[in-house]
N, C-alpha and C positions, 0 to 999 in steps of 0.2 A: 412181413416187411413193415417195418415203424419210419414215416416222412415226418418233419418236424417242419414248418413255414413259419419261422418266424413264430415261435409261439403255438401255434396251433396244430395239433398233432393228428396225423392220419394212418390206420394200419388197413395194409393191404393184403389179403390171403386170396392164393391162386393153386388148381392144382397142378400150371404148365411153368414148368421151369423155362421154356423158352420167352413168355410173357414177365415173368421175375426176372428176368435177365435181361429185356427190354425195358420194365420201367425206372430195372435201378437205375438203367444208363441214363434214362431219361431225368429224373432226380438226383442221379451221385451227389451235389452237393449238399441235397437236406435232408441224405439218410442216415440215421440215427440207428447203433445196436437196440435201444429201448427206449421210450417213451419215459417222461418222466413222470406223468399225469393220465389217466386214462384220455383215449386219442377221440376228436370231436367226432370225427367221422371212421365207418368202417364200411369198407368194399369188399366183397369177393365179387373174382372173377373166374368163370369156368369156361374150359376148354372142352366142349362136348357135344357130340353130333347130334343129340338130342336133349334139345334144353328143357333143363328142371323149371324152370319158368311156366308158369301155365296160368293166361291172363283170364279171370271169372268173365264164365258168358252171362254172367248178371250185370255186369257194367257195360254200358253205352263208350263209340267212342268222343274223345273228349274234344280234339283237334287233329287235323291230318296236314303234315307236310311233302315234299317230293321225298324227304328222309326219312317220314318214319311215322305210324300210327300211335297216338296219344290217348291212351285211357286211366281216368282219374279214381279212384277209389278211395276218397275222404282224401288221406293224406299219403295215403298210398300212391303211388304213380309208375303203371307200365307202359315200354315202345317198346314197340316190335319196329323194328327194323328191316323186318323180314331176313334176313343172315343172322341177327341177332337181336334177342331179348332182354330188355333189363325192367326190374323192380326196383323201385326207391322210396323207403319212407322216409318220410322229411320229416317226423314227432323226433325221429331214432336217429337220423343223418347215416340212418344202415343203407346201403345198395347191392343189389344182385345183378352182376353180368353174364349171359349164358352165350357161346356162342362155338359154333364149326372152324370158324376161321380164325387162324391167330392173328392174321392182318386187322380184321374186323375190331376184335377182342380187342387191342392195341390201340387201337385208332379210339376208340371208346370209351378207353379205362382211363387213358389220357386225359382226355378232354373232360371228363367226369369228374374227375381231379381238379381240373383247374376250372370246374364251371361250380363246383360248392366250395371250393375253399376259398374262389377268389369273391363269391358275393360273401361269406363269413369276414372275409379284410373285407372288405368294401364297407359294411357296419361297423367296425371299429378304425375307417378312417384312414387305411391302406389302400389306394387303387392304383389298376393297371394301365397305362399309356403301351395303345400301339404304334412302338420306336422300337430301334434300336439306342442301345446305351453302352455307354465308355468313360473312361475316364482319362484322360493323357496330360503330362505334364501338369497335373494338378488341375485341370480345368473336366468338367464332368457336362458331358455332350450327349444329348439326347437328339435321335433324329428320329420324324415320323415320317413312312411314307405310305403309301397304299398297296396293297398286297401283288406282287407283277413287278412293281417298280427298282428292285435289286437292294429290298435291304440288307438281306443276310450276305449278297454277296461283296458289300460293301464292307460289312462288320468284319470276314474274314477277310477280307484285304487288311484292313486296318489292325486285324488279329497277326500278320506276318511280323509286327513293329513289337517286340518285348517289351517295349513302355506303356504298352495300352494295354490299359486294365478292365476287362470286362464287368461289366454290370448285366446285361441280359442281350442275348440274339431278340429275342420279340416283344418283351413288355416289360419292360422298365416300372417299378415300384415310384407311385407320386405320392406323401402322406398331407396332413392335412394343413401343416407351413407352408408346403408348395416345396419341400425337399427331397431329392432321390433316394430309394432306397436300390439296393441290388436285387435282380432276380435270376438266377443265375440257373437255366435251365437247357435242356441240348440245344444246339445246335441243325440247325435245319435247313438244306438247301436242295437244288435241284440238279445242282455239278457242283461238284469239288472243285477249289482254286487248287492250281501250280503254285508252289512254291510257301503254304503253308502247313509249317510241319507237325504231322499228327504220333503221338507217341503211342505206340503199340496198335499201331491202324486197324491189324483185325480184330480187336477187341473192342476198338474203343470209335470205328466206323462202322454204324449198321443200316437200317432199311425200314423203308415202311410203305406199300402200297396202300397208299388212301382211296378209299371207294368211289370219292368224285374228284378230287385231284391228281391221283395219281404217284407213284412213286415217287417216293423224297428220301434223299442220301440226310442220314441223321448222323450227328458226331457228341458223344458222350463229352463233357467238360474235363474227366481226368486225362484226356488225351492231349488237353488245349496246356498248355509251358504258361499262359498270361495269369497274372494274377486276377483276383476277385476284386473287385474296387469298395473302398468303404470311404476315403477323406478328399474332399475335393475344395477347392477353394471360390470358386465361382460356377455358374453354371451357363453353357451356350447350344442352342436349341433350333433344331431345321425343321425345314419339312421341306422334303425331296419330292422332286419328280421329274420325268425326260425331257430331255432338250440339250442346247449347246453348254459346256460348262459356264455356271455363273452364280456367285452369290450375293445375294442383295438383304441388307439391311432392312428390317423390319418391325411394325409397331407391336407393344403388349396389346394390345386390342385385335390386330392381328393374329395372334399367338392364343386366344383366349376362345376367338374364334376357330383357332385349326383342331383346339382341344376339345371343343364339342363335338367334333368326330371323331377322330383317336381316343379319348379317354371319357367325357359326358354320358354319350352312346356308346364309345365303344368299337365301331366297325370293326373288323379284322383282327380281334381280339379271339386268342384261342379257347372260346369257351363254346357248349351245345345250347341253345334255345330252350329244350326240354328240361334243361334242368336247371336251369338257371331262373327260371320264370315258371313260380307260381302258382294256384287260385288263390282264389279267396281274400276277403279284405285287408285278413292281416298281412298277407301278403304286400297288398297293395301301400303299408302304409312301410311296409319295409323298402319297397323299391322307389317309394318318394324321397325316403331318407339316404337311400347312395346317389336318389340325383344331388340331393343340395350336398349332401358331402364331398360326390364329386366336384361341383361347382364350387366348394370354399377351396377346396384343393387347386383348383383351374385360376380362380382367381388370384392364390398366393403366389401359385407357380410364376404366373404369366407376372406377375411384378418381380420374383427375382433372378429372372435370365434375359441375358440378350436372343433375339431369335430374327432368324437370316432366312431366307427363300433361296436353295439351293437346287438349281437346274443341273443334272447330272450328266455328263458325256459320255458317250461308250466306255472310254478306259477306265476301270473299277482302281486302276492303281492311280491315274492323275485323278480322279475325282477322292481319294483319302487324302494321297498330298496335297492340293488346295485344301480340303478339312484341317490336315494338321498343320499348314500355313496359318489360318484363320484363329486355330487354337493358341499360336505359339505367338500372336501379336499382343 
Protein backbone atom coordinates (compact mmCIF):
# COMPACT_ATOMS: atom_id res chain seq x y z
CA UNK A 1 0.00 0.00 0.00
CA UNK A 2 1.77 3.58 -1.07
CA UNK A 3 0.13 6.95 1.21
CA UNK A 4 1.44 9.97 -0.14
CA UNK A 5 1.00 13.24 2.72
CA UNK A 6 1.47 15.89 1.03
CA UNK A 7 4.74 15.21 -0.28
CA UNK A 8 5.92 12.61 1.81
CA UNK A 9 5.58 9.24 1.01
CA UNK A 10 4.69 5.97 3.05
CA UNK A 11 4.46 2.20 2.05
CA UNK A 12 2.62 -0.07 4.02
CA UNK A 13 2.95 -4.15 3.78
CA UNK A 14 0.55 -6.45 5.76
CA UNK A 15 -0.15 -9.96 5.50
CA UNK A 16 -4.09 -9.46 6.65
CA UNK A 17 -6.20 -8.26 4.09
CA UNK A 18 -8.67 -7.25 6.79
CA UNK A 19 -6.06 -4.61 8.23
CA UNK A 20 -5.37 -3.35 4.38
CA UNK A 21 -8.88 -2.77 4.14
CA UNK A 22 -9.01 -0.82 7.39
CA UNK A 23 -6.28 1.52 6.78
CA UNK A 24 -7.12 2.12 3.31
CA UNK A 25 -10.46 3.39 4.55
CA UNK A 26 -8.59 5.04 7.10
CA UNK A 27 -6.34 7.10 4.38
CA UNK A 28 -8.70 6.87 1.16
CA UNK A 29 -7.81 10.32 0.30
CA UNK A 30 -3.89 9.99 0.21
CA UNK A 31 -3.69 6.62 -1.52
CA UNK A 32 -1.62 6.67 -4.30
CA UNK A 33 -1.30 3.46 -6.94
CA UNK A 34 2.76 4.27 -6.69
CA UNK A 35 4.97 6.40 -5.16
CA UNK A 36 6.55 8.56 -7.12
CA UNK A 37 9.95 8.77 -5.08
CA UNK A 38 11.07 5.99 -2.84
CA UNK A 39 8.56 6.39 0.28
CA UNK A 40 10.31 8.17 3.82
CA UNK A 41 8.89 5.57 5.85
CA UNK A 42 8.06 1.78 5.67
CA UNK A 43 5.92 -0.33 7.98
CA UNK A 44 4.95 -3.89 8.01
CA UNK A 45 2.51 -5.02 9.96
CA UNK A 46 1.72 -8.69 10.99
CA UNK A 47 -1.16 -10.48 11.88
CA UNK A 48 0.20 -13.50 13.97
CA UNK A 49 -0.20 -15.32 17.16
CA UNK A 50 3.09 -15.57 17.68
CA UNK A 51 5.22 -12.54 17.16
CA UNK A 52 8.33 -12.56 15.04
CA UNK A 53 9.46 -9.80 17.19
CA UNK A 54 11.75 -10.93 19.83
CA UNK A 55 13.23 -7.94 22.00
CA UNK A 56 17.31 -8.83 23.06
CA UNK A 57 17.57 -9.80 26.81
CA UNK A 58 20.88 -7.76 26.41
CA UNK A 59 18.97 -4.55 26.65
CA UNK A 60 17.60 -2.98 29.81
CA UNK A 61 14.24 -1.44 29.92
CA UNK A 62 14.29 1.96 28.81
CA UNK A 63 10.73 3.53 30.22
CA UNK A 64 7.53 1.93 31.28
CA UNK A 65 4.10 3.37 30.88
CA UNK A 66 0.34 1.84 31.88
CA UNK A 67 0.66 1.22 27.70
CA UNK A 68 3.52 -0.40 27.18
CA UNK A 69 7.27 -1.47 27.93
CA UNK A 70 9.99 0.73 26.28
CA UNK A 71 13.48 -0.70 25.29
CA UNK A 72 16.05 1.31 23.62
CA UNK A 73 18.79 -0.30 21.40
CA UNK A 74 20.91 2.75 19.90
CA UNK A 75 18.40 3.69 17.47
CA UNK A 76 16.58 0.73 17.62
CA UNK A 77 13.31 0.95 19.68
CA UNK A 78 11.00 -1.98 20.94
CA UNK A 79 7.27 -1.93 23.11
CA UNK A 80 5.78 -4.60 24.04
CA UNK A 81 2.60 -3.86 24.57
CA UNK A 82 1.99 -6.99 25.85
CA UNK A 83 -1.03 -8.05 22.87
CA UNK A 84 1.48 -6.50 20.69
CA UNK A 85 4.97 -5.96 19.69
CA UNK A 86 6.72 -3.51 17.60
CA UNK A 87 10.49 -2.69 16.41
CA UNK A 88 11.35 0.67 15.02
CA UNK A 89 14.49 1.98 13.59
CA UNK A 90 14.50 5.50 13.43
CA UNK A 91 18.36 5.67 11.11
CA UNK A 92 15.83 3.51 8.36
CA UNK A 93 12.14 5.14 9.50
CA UNK A 94 11.62 1.07 8.94
CA UNK A 95 8.96 -0.27 11.57
CA UNK A 96 7.83 -3.74 12.60
CA UNK A 97 4.23 -4.43 13.94
CA UNK A 98 3.48 -8.10 15.33
CA UNK A 99 0.36 -8.77 16.79
CA UNK A 100 -2.88 -11.60 17.71
CA UNK A 101 -5.26 -9.14 17.45
CA UNK A 102 -6.47 -7.14 14.53
CA UNK A 103 -8.08 -4.71 16.86
CA UNK A 104 -4.79 -4.07 18.46
CA UNK A 105 -2.77 -4.29 14.99
CA UNK A 106 -5.30 -1.36 13.84
CA UNK A 107 -5.23 0.76 16.58
CA UNK A 108 -1.34 0.76 16.30
CA UNK A 109 -0.50 0.96 12.79
CA UNK A 110 -2.64 4.00 12.79
CA UNK A 111 -1.28 5.89 15.28
CA UNK A 112 2.33 4.88 14.12
CA UNK A 113 1.43 6.53 10.92
CA UNK A 114 0.49 9.56 12.20
CA UNK A 115 2.92 9.84 15.19
CA UNK A 116 6.29 9.70 12.42
CA UNK A 117 4.83 11.29 9.67
CA UNK A 118 3.39 14.09 11.59
CA UNK A 119 6.88 14.91 13.55
CA UNK A 120 8.53 14.64 9.76
CA UNK A 121 5.75 17.84 8.93
CA UNK A 122 6.25 19.25 11.95
CA UNK A 123 10.31 19.82 10.70
CA UNK A 124 9.44 21.24 7.68
CA UNK A 125 6.81 23.62 9.10
CA UNK A 126 3.38 21.66 8.73
CA UNK A 127 1.58 21.16 12.07
CA UNK A 128 -1.38 19.61 13.49
CA UNK A 129 -4.23 21.60 15.52
CA UNK A 130 -6.57 19.61 17.69
CA UNK A 131 -10.02 21.09 15.89
CA UNK A 132 -12.21 20.27 13.93
CA UNK A 133 -12.18 22.08 10.35
CA UNK A 134 -14.60 23.26 7.49
CA UNK A 135 -14.91 25.46 5.16
CA UNK A 136 -18.53 26.98 4.48
CA UNK A 137 -19.52 29.70 2.30
CA UNK A 138 -15.98 30.62 1.65
CA UNK A 139 -15.14 31.32 5.21
CA UNK A 140 -12.62 28.40 6.76
CA UNK A 141 -13.47 27.54 10.56
CA UNK A 142 -11.42 25.83 12.82
CA UNK A 143 -12.81 24.58 16.04
CA UNK A 144 -10.78 23.24 19.13
CA UNK A 145 -12.23 21.48 21.77
CA UNK A 146 -11.20 18.87 24.29
CA UNK A 147 -11.63 15.27 23.72
CA UNK A 148 -15.50 14.33 25.38
CA UNK A 149 -16.60 17.55 24.49
CA UNK A 150 -18.54 16.48 20.85
CA UNK A 151 -16.28 17.54 18.30
CA UNK A 152 -16.93 14.95 15.76
CA UNK A 153 -20.37 15.02 16.46
CA UNK A 154 -20.68 18.55 15.71
CA UNK A 155 -18.56 18.18 12.33
CA UNK A 156 -21.18 15.56 11.21
CA UNK A 157 -24.02 17.60 11.87
CA UNK A 158 -22.39 20.25 10.02
CA UNK A 159 -21.35 17.39 7.40
CA UNK A 160 -25.57 17.11 6.66
CA UNK A 161 -25.28 20.80 4.75
CA UNK A 162 -23.59 19.98 0.98
CA UNK A 163 -21.96 23.39 1.28
CA UNK A 164 -19.52 22.49 3.93
CA UNK A 165 -16.51 21.40 2.73
CA UNK A 166 -14.43 19.33 4.98
CA UNK A 167 -10.81 19.98 5.86
CA UNK A 168 -10.36 17.29 8.65
CA UNK A 169 -12.63 15.36 11.56
CA UNK A 170 -9.49 15.81 14.17
CA UNK A 171 -6.37 17.82 13.09
CA UNK A 172 -6.51 20.34 10.89
CA UNK A 173 -3.10 21.24 9.07
CA UNK A 174 -1.54 24.91 10.48
CA UNK A 175 1.71 25.91 8.12
CA UNK A 176 4.08 28.37 9.09
CA UNK A 177 1.95 31.84 7.74
CA UNK A 178 -0.58 30.80 10.17
CA UNK A 179 -2.75 29.12 7.11
CA UNK A 180 -4.83 26.06 6.89
CA UNK A 181 -4.03 23.28 5.19
CA UNK A 182 -6.65 20.16 4.83
CA UNK A 183 -6.26 16.91 6.48
CA UNK A 184 -8.72 14.78 5.45
CA UNK A 185 -8.71 11.62 7.22
CA UNK A 186 -11.75 9.06 8.73
CA UNK A 187 -14.03 9.97 10.49
CA UNK A 188 -14.58 8.85 14.08
CA UNK A 189 -17.23 8.98 16.40
CA UNK A 190 -18.98 7.02 19.17
CA UNK A 191 -22.84 7.03 17.55
CA UNK A 192 -23.68 7.66 14.28
CA UNK A 193 -25.89 11.03 13.56
CA UNK A 194 -29.61 10.61 11.97
CA UNK A 195 -29.99 11.95 9.09
CA UNK A 196 -26.49 12.17 7.71
CA UNK A 197 -26.26 10.25 4.60
CA UNK A 198 -23.46 7.71 4.09
CA UNK A 199 -22.90 6.27 0.62
CA UNK A 200 -22.58 2.57 0.52
CA UNK A 201 -22.74 2.31 4.55
CA UNK A 202 -21.40 -1.16 4.59
CA UNK A 203 -18.43 -0.58 3.08
CA UNK A 204 -17.66 2.56 3.76
CA UNK A 205 -18.88 2.40 7.94
CA UNK A 206 -16.62 0.15 10.02
CA UNK A 207 -15.25 -0.36 13.65
CA UNK A 208 -12.52 -0.23 15.94
CA UNK A 209 -12.29 -1.40 19.43
CA UNK A 210 -9.63 0.63 21.07
CA UNK A 211 -7.83 -1.03 24.15
CA UNK A 212 -8.42 1.84 26.57
CA UNK A 213 -11.31 3.78 24.96
CA UNK A 214 -13.15 1.44 23.65
CA UNK A 215 -15.32 0.97 20.52
CA UNK A 216 -15.43 3.82 17.97
CA UNK A 217 -17.85 3.71 14.80
CA UNK A 218 -15.31 4.90 12.05
CA UNK A 219 -16.58 6.23 8.52
CA UNK A 220 -14.18 6.10 5.43
CA UNK A 221 -14.20 9.82 3.54
CA UNK A 222 -15.55 8.11 0.07
CA UNK A 223 -18.74 7.66 1.84
CA UNK A 224 -18.94 11.45 2.88
CA UNK A 225 -20.99 13.54 -0.67
CA UNK A 226 -18.84 16.95 0.90
CA UNK A 227 -16.30 18.19 -0.77
CA UNK A 228 -12.42 18.47 0.41
CA UNK A 229 -11.81 22.21 1.12
CA UNK A 230 -8.81 24.02 -0.43
CA UNK A 231 -9.84 28.09 -0.99
CA UNK A 232 -11.25 30.11 1.65
CA UNK A 233 -11.35 33.70 1.95
CA UNK A 234 -11.06 34.47 5.66
CA UNK A 235 -10.46 32.35 8.55
CA UNK A 236 -13.00 32.11 12.11
CA UNK A 237 -11.60 30.04 14.97
CA UNK A 238 -13.50 28.49 18.46
CA UNK A 239 -12.70 26.73 21.06
CA UNK A 240 -15.83 24.78 22.40
CA UNK A 241 -16.90 23.58 25.42
CA UNK A 242 -20.42 22.68 27.64
CA UNK A 243 -22.76 24.80 28.79
CA UNK A 244 -25.75 27.00 27.70
CA UNK A 245 -25.41 27.99 23.85
CA UNK A 246 -23.29 31.12 23.60
CA UNK A 247 -20.67 32.81 21.63
CA UNK A 248 -18.37 35.32 22.66
CA UNK A 249 -15.88 37.34 20.89
CA UNK A 250 -12.31 37.01 21.67
CA UNK A 251 -8.84 38.22 21.88
CA UNK A 252 -5.55 36.96 19.43
CA UNK A 253 -3.89 36.61 22.78
CA UNK A 254 -6.46 34.56 23.70
CA UNK A 255 -6.37 32.36 20.83
CA UNK A 256 -2.43 32.05 21.01
CA UNK A 257 -3.12 30.92 24.33
CA UNK A 258 -5.77 28.13 23.51
CA UNK A 259 -2.90 27.03 20.88
CA UNK A 260 -0.47 26.12 23.28
CA UNK A 261 -2.58 23.26 24.02
CA UNK A 262 -4.18 22.06 21.00
CA UNK A 263 -1.25 22.48 18.68
CA UNK A 264 2.28 23.89 20.88
CA UNK A 265 1.90 20.53 23.01
CA UNK A 266 -0.48 19.21 21.37
CA UNK A 267 -2.98 17.28 23.89
CA UNK A 268 -5.51 15.11 22.19
CA UNK A 269 -3.68 14.82 19.11
CA UNK A 270 -3.74 11.29 17.59
CA UNK A 271 -0.28 10.50 17.88
CA UNK A 272 1.67 7.50 20.44
CA UNK A 273 4.38 8.83 22.86
CA UNK A 274 6.67 6.11 22.04
CA UNK A 275 7.25 7.00 19.03
CA UNK A 276 7.14 10.17 18.65
CA UNK A 277 9.79 11.12 21.27
CA UNK A 278 13.19 10.21 20.99
CA UNK A 279 16.74 9.70 23.03
CA UNK A 280 19.41 11.32 22.65
CA UNK A 281 20.50 14.88 21.99
CA UNK A 282 19.96 15.14 18.53
CA UNK A 283 16.81 14.20 19.25
CA UNK A 284 16.50 16.89 21.58
CA UNK A 285 17.42 19.54 19.34
CA UNK A 286 14.92 18.26 16.84
CA UNK A 287 11.92 18.72 19.27
CA UNK A 288 13.10 22.25 20.26
CA UNK A 289 12.80 23.03 16.56
CA UNK A 290 8.93 21.89 16.21
CA UNK A 291 8.40 23.97 19.60
CA UNK A 292 9.52 27.24 17.97
CA UNK A 293 8.10 26.16 14.58
CA UNK A 294 5.00 25.47 16.16
CA UNK A 295 5.17 28.79 17.93
CA UNK A 296 5.81 30.98 14.60
CA UNK A 297 2.77 29.11 13.30
CA UNK A 298 0.68 30.04 16.63
CA UNK A 299 1.77 33.31 16.36
CA UNK A 300 0.72 33.96 12.59
CA UNK A 301 -2.32 31.90 13.00
CA UNK A 302 -3.57 33.89 16.01
CA UNK A 303 -3.13 37.23 13.99
CA UNK A 304 -5.01 36.07 10.95
CA UNK A 305 -8.45 34.91 12.44
CA UNK A 306 -11.21 36.03 14.29
CA UNK A 307 -11.79 33.66 17.39
CA UNK A 308 -14.91 33.27 19.49
CA UNK A 309 -15.50 31.21 22.79
CA UNK A 310 -18.29 28.85 22.04
CA UNK A 311 -20.43 27.22 24.91
CA UNK A 312 -22.30 24.46 23.24
CA UNK A 313 -25.91 23.22 24.05
CA UNK A 314 -27.20 19.83 24.02
CA UNK A 315 -28.63 20.11 20.33
CA UNK A 316 -25.71 19.24 17.96
CA UNK A 317 -28.11 20.75 15.19
CA UNK A 318 -28.75 24.40 17.02
CA UNK A 319 -25.26 24.65 18.07
CA UNK A 320 -24.07 24.22 13.84
CA UNK A 321 -26.77 26.67 12.99
CA UNK A 322 -25.62 29.45 15.48
CA UNK A 323 -21.85 28.35 13.83
CA UNK A 324 -23.22 28.82 10.37
CA UNK A 325 -25.22 32.16 11.57
CA UNK A 326 -21.72 33.48 12.87
CA UNK A 327 -20.10 32.28 9.58
CA UNK A 328 -22.57 33.90 7.13
CA UNK A 329 -22.26 37.56 9.00
Amino acid sequence: MSIEFRGTGLSLKTNSVELYERISKDFSHFLVPELKNPPIFNITSLKEDRPSITIPTSISLSRESKNSKTYDDEKIRYNDYGDLISKYDYDKESGLISSGSIERLHEITYLLILSRVGKYQDLLGIHKVHALGFIYKGVCCVGMMNMGVGKSTLLMELLKDPEVELLSDDSPLIDGRGEVLSFPIRIGASELPEGLEIEDPKENIYRLIRKEYGEKNLICLQGIKNKIGTQYKKIVVFEGKRGNRRLTRASSISLWLSLQKHMVIGIGLPIIFEYFWESGISDFIRKTKIFFLRQRAAINFSRNCEFYKFSLGKSSEENAKALKELLEN
